[in-house]
SETI-488806 format. One line per 5 residues: number of its first residue (from 1); their letters; for each residue x, y, z of N, C-alpha, C, O. Coordinates in steps of 0.2 Angstrom, whole numbers, always signed. Layout:
NUM> a> X:Y:Z:X:Y:Z:X:Y:Z:X:Y:Z; ...
This chain:
1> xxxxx> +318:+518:+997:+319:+523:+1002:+322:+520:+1008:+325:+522:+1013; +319:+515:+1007:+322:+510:+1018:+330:+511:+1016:+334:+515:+1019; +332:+506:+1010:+339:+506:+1009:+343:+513:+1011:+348:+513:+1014; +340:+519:+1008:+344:+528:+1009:+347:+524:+1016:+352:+522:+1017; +339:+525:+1022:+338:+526:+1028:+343:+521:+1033:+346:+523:+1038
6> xxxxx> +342:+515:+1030:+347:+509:+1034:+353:+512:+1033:+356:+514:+1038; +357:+515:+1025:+362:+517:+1024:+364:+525:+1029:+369:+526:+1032; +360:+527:+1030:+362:+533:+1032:+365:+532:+1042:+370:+535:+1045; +359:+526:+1044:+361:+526:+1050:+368:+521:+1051:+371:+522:+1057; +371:+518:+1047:+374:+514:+1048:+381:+520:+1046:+386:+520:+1048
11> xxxxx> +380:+525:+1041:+388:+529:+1041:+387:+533:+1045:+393:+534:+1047; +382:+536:+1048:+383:+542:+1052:+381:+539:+1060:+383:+542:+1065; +377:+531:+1061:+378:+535:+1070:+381:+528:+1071:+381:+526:+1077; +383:+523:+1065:+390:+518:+1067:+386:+513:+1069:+389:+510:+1074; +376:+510:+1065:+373:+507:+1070:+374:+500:+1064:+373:+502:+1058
16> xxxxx> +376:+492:+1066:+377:+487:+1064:+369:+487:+1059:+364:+490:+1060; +371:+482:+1053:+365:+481:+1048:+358:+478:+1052:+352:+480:+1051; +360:+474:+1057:+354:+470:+1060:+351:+476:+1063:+345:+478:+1061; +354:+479:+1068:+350:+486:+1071:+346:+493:+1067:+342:+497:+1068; +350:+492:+1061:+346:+499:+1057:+339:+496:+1055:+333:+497:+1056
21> xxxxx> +342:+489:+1049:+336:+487:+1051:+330:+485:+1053:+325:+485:+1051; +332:+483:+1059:+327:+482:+1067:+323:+489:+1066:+317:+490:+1067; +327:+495:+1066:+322:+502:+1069:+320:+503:+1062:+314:+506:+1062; +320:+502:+1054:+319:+506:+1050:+313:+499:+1048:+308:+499:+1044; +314:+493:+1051:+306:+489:+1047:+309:+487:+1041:+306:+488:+1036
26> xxxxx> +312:+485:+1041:+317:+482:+1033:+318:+474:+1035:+317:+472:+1041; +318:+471:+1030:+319:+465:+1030:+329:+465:+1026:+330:+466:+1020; +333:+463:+1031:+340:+462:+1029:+341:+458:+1021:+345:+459:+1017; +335:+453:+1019:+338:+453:+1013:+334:+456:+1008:+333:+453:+1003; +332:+461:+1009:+330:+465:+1003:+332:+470:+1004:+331:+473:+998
31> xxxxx> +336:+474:+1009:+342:+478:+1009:+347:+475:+1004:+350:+478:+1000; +349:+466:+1005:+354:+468:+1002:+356:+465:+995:+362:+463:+993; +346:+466:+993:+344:+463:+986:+348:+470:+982:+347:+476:+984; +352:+466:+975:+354:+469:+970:+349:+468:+965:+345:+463:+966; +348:+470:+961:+342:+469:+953:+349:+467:+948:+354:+470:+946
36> xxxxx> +346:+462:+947:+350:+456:+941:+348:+458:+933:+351:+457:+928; +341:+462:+934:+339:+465:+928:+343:+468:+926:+347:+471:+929; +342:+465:+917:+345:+470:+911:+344:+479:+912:+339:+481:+915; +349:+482:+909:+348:+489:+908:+342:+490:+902:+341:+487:+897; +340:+495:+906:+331:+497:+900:+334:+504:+895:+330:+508:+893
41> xxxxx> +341:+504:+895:+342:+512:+893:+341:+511:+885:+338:+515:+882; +344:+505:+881:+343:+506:+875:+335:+503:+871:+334:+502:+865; +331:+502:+877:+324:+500:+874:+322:+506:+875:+319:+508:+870; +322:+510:+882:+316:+515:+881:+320:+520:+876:+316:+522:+872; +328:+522:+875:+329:+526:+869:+326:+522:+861:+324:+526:+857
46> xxxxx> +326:+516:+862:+322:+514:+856:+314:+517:+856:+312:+519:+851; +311:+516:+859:+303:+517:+862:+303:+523:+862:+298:+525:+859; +307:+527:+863:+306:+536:+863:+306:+539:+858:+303:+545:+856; +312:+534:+853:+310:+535:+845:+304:+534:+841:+303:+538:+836; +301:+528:+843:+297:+525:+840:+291:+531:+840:+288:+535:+836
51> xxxxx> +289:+531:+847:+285:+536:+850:+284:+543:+848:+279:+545:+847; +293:+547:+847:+292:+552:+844:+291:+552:+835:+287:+556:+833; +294:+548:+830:+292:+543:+823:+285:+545:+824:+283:+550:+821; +279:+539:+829:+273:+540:+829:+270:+543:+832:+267:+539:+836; +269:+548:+833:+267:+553:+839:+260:+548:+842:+259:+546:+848
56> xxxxx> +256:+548:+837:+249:+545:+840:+248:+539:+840:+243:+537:+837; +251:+534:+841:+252:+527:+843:+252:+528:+849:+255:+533:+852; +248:+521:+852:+249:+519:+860:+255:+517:+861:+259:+517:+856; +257:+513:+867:+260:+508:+871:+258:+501:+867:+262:+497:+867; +251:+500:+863:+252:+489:+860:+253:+491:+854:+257:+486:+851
61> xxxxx> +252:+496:+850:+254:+499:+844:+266:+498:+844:+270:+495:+841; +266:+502:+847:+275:+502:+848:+277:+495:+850:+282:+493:+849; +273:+491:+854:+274:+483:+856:+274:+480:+850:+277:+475:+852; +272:+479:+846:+271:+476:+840:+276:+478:+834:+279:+474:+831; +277:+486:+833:+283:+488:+829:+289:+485:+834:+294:+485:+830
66> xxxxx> +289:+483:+840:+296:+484:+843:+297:+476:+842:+302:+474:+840; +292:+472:+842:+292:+464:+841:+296:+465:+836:+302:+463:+836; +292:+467:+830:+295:+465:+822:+300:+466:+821:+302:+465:+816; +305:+471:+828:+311:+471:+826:+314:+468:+829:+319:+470:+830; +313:+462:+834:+317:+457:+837:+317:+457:+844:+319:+452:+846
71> xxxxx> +313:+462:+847:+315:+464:+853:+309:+458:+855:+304:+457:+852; +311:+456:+861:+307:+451:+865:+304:+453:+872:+302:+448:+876; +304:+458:+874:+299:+460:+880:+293:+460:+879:+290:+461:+874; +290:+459:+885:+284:+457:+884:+281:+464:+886:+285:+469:+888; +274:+464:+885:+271:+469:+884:+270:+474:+891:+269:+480:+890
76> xxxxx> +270:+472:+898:+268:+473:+904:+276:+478:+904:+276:+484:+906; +282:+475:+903:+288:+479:+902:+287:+485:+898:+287:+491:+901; +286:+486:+890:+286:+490:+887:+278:+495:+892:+280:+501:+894; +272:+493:+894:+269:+497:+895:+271:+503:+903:+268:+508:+905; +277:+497:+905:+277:+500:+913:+282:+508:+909:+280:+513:+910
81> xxxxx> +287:+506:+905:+293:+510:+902:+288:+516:+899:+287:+522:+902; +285:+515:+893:+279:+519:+893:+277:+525:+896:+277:+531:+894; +275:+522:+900:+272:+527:+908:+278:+531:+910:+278:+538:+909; +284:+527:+911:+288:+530:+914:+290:+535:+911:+289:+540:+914; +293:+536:+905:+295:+540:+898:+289:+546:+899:+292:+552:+897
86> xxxxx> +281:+546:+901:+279:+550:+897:+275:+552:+890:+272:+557:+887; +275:+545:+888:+275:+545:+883:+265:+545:+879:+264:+545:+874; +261:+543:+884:+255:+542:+885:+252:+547:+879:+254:+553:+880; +248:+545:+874:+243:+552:+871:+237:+554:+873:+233:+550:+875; +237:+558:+873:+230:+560:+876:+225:+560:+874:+224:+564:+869
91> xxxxx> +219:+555:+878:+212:+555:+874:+208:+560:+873:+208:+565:+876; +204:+559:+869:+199:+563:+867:+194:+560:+869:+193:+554:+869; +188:+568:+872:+181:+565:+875:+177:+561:+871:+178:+560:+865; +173:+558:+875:+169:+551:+873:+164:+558:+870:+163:+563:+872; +162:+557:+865:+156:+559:+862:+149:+552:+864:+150:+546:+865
96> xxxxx> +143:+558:+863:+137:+555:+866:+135:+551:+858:+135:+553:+852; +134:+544:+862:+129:+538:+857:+123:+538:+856:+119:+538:+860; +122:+538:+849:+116:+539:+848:+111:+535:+848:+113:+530:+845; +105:+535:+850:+100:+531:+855:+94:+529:+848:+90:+533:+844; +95:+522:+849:+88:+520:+845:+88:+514:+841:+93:+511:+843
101> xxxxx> +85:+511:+836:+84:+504:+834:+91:+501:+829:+94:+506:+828; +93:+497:+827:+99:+497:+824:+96:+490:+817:+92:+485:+818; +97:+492:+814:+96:+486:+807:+103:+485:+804:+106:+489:+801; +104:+478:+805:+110:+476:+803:+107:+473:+796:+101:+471:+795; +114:+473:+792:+115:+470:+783:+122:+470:+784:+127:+473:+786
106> xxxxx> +121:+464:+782:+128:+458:+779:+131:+460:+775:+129:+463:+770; +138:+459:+776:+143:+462:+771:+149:+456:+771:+153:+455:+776; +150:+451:+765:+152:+448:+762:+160:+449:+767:+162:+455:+767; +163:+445:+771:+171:+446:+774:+176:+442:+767:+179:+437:+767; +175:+446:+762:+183:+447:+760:+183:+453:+754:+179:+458:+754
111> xxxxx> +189:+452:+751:+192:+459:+749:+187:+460:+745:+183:+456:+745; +186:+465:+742:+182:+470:+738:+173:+470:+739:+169:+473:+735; +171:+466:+745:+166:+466:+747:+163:+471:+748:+157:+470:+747; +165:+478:+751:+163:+483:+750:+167:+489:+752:+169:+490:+758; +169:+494:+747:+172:+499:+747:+170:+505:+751:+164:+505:+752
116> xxxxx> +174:+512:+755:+169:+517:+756:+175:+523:+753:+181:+523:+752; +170:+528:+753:+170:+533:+750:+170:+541:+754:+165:+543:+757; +177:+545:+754:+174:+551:+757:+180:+557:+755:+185:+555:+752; +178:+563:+757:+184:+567:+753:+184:+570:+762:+181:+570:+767; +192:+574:+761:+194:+577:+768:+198:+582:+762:+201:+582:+757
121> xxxxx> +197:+586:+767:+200:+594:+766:+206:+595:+771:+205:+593:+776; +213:+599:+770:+218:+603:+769:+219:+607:+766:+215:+609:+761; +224:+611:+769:+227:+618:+765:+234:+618:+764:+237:+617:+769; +236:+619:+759:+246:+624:+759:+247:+627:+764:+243:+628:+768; +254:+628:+761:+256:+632:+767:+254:+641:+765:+252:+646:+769
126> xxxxx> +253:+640:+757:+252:+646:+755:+245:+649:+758:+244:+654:+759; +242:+646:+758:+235:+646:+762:+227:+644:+755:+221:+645:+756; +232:+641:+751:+225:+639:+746:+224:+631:+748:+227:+627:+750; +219:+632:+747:+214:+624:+748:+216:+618:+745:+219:+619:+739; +215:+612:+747:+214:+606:+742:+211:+600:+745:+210:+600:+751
131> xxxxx> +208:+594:+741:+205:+588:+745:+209:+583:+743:+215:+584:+740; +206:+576:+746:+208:+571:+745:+201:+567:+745:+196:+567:+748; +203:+563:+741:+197:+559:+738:+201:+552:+741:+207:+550:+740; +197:+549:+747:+199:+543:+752:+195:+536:+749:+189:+537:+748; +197:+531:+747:+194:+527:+745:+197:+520:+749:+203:+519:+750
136> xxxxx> +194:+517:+752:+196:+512:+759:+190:+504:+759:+184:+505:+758; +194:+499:+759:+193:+493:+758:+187:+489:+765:+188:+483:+767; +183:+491:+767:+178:+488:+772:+179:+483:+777:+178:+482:+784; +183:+479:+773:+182:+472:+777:+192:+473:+779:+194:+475:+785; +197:+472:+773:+202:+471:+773:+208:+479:+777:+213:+479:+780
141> xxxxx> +201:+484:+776:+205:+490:+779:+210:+492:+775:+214:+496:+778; +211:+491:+769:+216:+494:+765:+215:+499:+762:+211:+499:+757; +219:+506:+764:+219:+512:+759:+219:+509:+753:+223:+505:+752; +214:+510:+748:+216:+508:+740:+220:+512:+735:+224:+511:+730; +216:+521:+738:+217:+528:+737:+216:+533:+741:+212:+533:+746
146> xxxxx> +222:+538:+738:+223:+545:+743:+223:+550:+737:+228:+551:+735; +219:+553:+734:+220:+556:+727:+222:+563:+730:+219:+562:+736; +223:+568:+730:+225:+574:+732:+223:+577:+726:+224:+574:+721; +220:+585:+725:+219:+587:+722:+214:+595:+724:+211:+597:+730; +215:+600:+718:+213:+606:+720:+205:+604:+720:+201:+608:+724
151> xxxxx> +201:+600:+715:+197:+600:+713:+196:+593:+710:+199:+591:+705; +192:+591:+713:+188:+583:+709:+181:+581:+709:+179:+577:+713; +178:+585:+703:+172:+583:+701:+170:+574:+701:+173:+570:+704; +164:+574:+698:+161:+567:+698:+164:+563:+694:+163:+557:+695; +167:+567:+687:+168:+563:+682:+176:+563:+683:+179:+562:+677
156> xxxxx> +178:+564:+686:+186:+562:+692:+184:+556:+697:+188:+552:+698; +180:+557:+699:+180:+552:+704:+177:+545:+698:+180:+540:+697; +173:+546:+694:+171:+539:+690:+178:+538:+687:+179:+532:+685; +182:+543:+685:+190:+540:+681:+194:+535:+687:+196:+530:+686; +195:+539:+691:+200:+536:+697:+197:+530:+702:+200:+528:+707
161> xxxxx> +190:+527:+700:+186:+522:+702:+189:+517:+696:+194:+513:+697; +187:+518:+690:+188:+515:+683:+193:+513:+686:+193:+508:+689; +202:+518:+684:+205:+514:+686:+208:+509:+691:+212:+505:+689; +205:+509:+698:+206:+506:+703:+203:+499:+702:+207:+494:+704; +197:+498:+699:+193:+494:+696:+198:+489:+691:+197:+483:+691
166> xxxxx> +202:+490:+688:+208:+488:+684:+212:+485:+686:+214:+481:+683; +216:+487:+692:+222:+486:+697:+219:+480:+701:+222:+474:+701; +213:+482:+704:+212:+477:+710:+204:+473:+709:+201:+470:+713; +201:+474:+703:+193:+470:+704:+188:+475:+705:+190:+481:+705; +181:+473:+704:+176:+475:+705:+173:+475:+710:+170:+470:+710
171> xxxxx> +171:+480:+715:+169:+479:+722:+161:+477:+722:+158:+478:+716; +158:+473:+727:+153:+473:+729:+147:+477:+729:+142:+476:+726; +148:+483:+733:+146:+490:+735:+149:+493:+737:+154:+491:+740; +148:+500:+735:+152:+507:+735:+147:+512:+740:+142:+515:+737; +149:+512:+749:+147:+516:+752:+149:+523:+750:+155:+523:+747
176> xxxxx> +145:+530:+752:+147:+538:+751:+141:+541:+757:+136:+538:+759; +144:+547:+758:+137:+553:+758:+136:+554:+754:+135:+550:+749; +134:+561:+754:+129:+562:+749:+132:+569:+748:+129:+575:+750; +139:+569:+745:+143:+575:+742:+140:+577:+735:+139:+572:+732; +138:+581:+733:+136:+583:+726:+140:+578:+720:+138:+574:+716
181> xxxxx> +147:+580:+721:+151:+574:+715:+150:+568:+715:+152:+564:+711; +147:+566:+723:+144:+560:+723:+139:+556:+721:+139:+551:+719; +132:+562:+721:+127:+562:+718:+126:+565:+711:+121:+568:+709; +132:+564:+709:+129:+569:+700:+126:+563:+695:+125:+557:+696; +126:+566:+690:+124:+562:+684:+132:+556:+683:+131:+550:+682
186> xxxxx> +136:+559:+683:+141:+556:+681:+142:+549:+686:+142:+544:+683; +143:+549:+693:+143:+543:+694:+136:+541:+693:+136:+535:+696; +130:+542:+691:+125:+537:+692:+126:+533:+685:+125:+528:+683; +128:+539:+682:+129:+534:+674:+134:+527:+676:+133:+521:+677; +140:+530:+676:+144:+526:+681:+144:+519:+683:+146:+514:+681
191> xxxxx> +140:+520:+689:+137:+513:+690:+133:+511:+689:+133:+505:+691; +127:+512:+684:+123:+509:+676:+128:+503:+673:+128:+497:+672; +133:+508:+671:+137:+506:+664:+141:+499:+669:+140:+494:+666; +144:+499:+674:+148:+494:+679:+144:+491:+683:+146:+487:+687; +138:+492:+683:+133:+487:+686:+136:+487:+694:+140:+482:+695
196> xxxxx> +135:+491:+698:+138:+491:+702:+134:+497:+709:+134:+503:+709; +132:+492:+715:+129:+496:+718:+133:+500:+723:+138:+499:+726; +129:+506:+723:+130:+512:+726:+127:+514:+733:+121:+514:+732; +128:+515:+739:+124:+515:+743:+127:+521:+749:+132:+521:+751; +120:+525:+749:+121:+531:+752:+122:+533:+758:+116:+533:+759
201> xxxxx> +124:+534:+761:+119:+533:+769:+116:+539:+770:+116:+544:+766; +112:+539:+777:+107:+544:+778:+110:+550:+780:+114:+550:+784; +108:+556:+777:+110:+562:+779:+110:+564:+786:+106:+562:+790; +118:+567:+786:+118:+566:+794:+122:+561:+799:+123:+562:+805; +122:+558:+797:+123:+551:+799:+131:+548:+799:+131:+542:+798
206> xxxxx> +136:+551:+799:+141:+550:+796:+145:+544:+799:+151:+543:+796; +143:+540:+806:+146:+535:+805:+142:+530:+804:+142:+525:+808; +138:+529:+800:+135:+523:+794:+139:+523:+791:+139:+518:+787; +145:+528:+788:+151:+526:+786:+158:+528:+788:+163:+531:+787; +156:+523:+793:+161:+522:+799:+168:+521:+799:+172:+525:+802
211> xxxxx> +171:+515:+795:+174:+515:+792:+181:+517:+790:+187:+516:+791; +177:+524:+783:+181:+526:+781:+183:+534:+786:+188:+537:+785; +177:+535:+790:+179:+540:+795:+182:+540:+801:+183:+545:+805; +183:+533:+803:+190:+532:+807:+196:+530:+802:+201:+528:+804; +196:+531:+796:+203:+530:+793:+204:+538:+793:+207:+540:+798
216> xxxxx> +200:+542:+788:+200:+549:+790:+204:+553:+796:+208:+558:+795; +202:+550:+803:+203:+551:+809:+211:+550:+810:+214:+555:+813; +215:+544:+807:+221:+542:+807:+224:+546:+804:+229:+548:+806; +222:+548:+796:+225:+550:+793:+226:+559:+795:+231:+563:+793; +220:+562:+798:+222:+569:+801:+226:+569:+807:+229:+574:+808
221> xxxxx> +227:+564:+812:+232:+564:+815:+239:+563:+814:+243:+567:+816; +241:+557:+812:+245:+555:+810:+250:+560:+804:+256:+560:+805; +246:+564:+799:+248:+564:+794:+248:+571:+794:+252:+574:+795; +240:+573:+791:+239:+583:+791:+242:+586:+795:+246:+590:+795; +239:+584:+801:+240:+590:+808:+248:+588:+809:+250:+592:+814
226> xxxxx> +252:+585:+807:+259:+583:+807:+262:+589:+801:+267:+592:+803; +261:+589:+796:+263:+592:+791:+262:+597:+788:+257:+600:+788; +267:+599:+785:+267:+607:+782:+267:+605:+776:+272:+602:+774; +262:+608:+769:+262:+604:+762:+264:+611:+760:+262:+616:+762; +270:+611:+755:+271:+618:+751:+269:+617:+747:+266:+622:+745
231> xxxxx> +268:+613:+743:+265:+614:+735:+257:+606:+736:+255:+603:+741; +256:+605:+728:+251:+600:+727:+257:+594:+727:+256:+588:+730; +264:+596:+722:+265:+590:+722:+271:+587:+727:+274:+582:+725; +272:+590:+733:+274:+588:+738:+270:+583:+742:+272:+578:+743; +264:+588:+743:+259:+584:+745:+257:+575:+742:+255:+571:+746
236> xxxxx> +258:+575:+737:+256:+568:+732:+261:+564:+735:+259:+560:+739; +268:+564:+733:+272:+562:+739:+270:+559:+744:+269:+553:+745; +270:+564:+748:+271:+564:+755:+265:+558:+757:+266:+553:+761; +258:+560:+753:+253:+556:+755:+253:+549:+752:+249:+544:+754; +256:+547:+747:+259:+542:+744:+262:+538:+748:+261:+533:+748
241> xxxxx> +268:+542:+751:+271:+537:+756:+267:+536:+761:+267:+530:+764; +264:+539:+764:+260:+539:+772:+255:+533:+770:+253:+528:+774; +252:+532:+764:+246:+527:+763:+251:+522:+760:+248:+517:+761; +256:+520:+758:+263:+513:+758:+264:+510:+767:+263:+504:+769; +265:+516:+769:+268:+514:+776:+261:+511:+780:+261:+505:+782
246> xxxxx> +256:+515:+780:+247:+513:+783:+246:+505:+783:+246:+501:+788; +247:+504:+773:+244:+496:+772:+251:+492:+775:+250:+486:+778; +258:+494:+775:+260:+488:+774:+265:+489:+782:+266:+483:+785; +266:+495:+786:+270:+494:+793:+267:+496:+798:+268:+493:+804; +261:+502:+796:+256:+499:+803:+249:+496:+806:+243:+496:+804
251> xxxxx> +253:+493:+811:+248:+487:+813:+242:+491:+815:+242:+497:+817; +235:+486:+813:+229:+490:+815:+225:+486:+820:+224:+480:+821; +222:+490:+823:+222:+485:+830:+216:+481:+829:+215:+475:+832; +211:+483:+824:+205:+478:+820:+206:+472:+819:+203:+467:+821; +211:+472:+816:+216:+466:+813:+220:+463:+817:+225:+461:+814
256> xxxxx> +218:+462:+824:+223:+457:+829:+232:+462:+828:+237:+460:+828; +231:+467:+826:+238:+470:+826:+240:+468:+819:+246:+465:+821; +239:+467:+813:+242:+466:+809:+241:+471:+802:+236:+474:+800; +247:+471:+800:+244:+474:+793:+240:+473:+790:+239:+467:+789; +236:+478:+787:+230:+476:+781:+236:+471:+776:+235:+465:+777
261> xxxxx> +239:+473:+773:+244:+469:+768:+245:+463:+770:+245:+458:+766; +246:+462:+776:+247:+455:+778:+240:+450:+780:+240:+443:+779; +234:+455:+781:+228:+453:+782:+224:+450:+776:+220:+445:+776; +226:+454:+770:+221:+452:+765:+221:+447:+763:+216:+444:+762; +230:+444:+762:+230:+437:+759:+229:+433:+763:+228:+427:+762
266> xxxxx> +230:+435:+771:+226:+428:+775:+222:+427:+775:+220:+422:+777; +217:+434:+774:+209:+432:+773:+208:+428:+765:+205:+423:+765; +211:+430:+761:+208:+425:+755:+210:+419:+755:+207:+414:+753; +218:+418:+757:+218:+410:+759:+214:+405:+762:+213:+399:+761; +210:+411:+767:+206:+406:+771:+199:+405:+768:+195:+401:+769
271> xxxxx> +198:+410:+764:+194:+408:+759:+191:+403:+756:+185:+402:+756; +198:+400:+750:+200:+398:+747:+201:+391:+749:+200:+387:+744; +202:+390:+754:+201:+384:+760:+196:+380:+759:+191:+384:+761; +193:+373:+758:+187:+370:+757:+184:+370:+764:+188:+371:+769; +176:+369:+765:+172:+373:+771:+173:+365:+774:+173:+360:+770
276> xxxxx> +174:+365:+780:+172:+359:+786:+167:+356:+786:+163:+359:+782; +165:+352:+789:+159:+348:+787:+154:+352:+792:+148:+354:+790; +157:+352:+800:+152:+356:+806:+156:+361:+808:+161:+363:+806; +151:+364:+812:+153:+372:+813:+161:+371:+817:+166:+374:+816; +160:+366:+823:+166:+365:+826:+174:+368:+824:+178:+372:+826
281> xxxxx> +174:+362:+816:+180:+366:+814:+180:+370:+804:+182:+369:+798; +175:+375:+807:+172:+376:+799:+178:+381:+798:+180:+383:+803; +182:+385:+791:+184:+390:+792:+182:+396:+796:+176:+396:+799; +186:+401:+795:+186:+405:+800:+188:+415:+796:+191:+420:+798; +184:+412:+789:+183:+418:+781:+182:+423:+787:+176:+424:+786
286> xxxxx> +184:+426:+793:+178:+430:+795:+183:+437:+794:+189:+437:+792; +179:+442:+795:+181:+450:+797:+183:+452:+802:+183:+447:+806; +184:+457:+804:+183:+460:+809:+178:+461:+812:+175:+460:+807; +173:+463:+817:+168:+462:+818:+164:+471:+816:+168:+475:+820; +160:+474:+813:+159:+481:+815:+150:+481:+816:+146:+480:+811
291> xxxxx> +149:+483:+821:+151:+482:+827:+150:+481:+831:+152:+483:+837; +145:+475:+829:+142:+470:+834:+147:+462:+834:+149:+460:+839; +148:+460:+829:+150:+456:+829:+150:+451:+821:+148:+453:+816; +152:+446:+821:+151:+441:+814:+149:+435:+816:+149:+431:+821; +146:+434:+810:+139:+428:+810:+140:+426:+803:+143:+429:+799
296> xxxxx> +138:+416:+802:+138:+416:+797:+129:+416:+795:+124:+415:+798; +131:+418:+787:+122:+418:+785:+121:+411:+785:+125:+407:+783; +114:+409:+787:+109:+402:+785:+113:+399:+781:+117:+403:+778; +113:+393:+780:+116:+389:+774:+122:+392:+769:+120:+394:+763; +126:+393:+770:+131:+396:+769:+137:+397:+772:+138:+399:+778
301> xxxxx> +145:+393:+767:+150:+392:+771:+154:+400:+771:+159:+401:+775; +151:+405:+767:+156:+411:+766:+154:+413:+776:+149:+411:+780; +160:+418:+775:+160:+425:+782:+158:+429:+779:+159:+431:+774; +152:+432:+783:+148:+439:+782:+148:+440:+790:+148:+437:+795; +149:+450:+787:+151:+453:+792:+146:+458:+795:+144:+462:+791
306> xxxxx> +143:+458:+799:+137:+461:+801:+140:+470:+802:+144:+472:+805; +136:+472:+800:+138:+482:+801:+129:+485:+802:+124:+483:+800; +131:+490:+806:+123:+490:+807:+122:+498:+805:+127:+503:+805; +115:+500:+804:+114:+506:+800:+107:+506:+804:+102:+502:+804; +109:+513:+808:+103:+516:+813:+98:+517:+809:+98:+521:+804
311> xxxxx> +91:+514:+812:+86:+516:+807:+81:+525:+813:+81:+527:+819; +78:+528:+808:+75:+533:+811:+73:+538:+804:+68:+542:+804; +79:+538:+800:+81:+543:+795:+79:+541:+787:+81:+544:+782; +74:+534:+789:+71:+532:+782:+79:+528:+779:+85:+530:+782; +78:+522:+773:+80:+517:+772:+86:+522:+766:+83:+525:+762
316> xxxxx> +93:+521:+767:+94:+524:+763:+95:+522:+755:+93:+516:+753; +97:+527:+750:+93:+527:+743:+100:+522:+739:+106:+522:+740; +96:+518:+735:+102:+511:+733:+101:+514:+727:+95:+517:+725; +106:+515:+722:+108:+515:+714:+111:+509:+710:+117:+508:+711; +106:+504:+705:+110:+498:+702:+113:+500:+697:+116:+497:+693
């Protein structure tokens, strides 16, 4: 603004640079500072793309895509451009915390430590219904499944368990509510037969399986409330790719900003790592923390991940 001002007096009333700036409070060499900075015109046109691509990504989410492409700005740049663009999403209110004792249980930090389980609903375009049967990795955060369907009883969910069981291992425990196809006969035989615990949370209570419904959360944003499905098998597609892109291009902020894909096998290397002798330099098998934090157990070199489950609602019901 000084500069307009100093300029204006010197073309219209013919007054030397010392005098304009004498009356306008300008300091002469910041009048006749040029900015040496680079042009920001082909980062924020990248950034607006990105932005528009991911509608619901912040500002360290597109810092992190923009790194992986080479781009060397640092973060305080991208966040100032950010701002300036427009580009900000807008939050959603704080919901009320729920008040009372917490009982933490240990959850093994690596892959298949423990699975969770939940179904989300959609519609066509035509206006008929369908779910999806969400199957999500605890510790590693990796979609494992997105099954899309008009209709998925129990003895569907124990087939598409079976087979997952085959690709990737036997999980530890299998989190759910308490959906009828959840509770049927069929997975209880199920987990008899695969010797495989089942653990329910308390009615009500839906973030004891917290987890999977912040993945949920991503995937109505990002993907449903984004899309128009004309048939079942567009949709299989469409959700097909969105859970390829999930595990392997978008960073999760749980994960220091890393892909689940990239996270998994650095968690099992480190593993697989022989344990240190003192804590000092012991590995470091840990999780992310949810959501207190990570501890190791008593006498024991593994990572367990502390998760905590409100008590008030009675202990919930375990199936071997």
């Amino acid at each position: 603004m000084k500069r307009e001002v100093v300029a204006y007096l010197r073309v219209e009333h013919g007054l030397s640079e010392r005098r304009a700036c004498h009356i306008v409070g300008a300091d002469r060499t910041m009048i006749r500072y040029r900015s040496r900075r680079a042009s920001d015109t082909v980062l924020r046109g990248r950034l607006r793309d990105l932005a528009n691509l991911r509608r619901w990504f912040g500002y360290r989410r597109l810092f992190v895509l923009l790194r992986s492409e080479g781009d060397s700005s640092v973060i305080n740049r991208i966040y100032r451009l950010y701002r300036d663009e427009g580009l900000a999403v807008r939050k959603r209110k704080a919901r009320r915390k729920a008040v009372g004792t917490w009982a933490p249980i240990l959850v093994e930090a690596r892959p298949n430590a423990r699975w969770s389980l939940d179904f989300v609903h959609d519609q066509l375009a035509c206006g008929r219904r369908f779910r999806f049967l969400n199957v999500v990795d605890d510790v590693t955060r990796e979609c494992l499944a997105a099954i899309p369907d008009t209709s998925i009883s129990g003895r569907r969910v124990a087939r598409e368990l079976t087979a997952l069981i085959e690709r990737r291992g036997k999980p530890g425990t299998i989190v759910s509510d308490n959906w009828t196809e959840l509770t049927s006969n069929a997975i209880l035989r199920w987990c008899s037969e695969h010797r495989i615990e089942w653990h329910y949370i308390a009615p009500g209570k839906p973030m004891q399986n917290g987890f999977v419904e912040s993945f949920n959360g991503r995937m109505r944003d990002e993907l449903l409330n984004e899309t128009m499905f004309r048939n079942l098998a567009q949709a299989r597609v469409v959700i097909a790719a969105w859970v390829t892109d999930y595990n392997t291009e978008r960073p999760h902020s749980a994960l220091n900003y890393q892909t689940p894909a990239d996270y998994a096998p650095a968690l099992t290397a480190a593993i697989a790592r022989p344990a240190a002798r003192d804590e000092s330099s012991a590995r470091r098998a840990i999780a992310q923390p949810a959501p207190i934090g990570v501890k190791h157990q008593p006498g024991s070199s593994r990572g367990w991940m502390k998760v905590q489950w409100q008590v008030g609602a009675g202990p919930p019901t375990r199936f071997r």
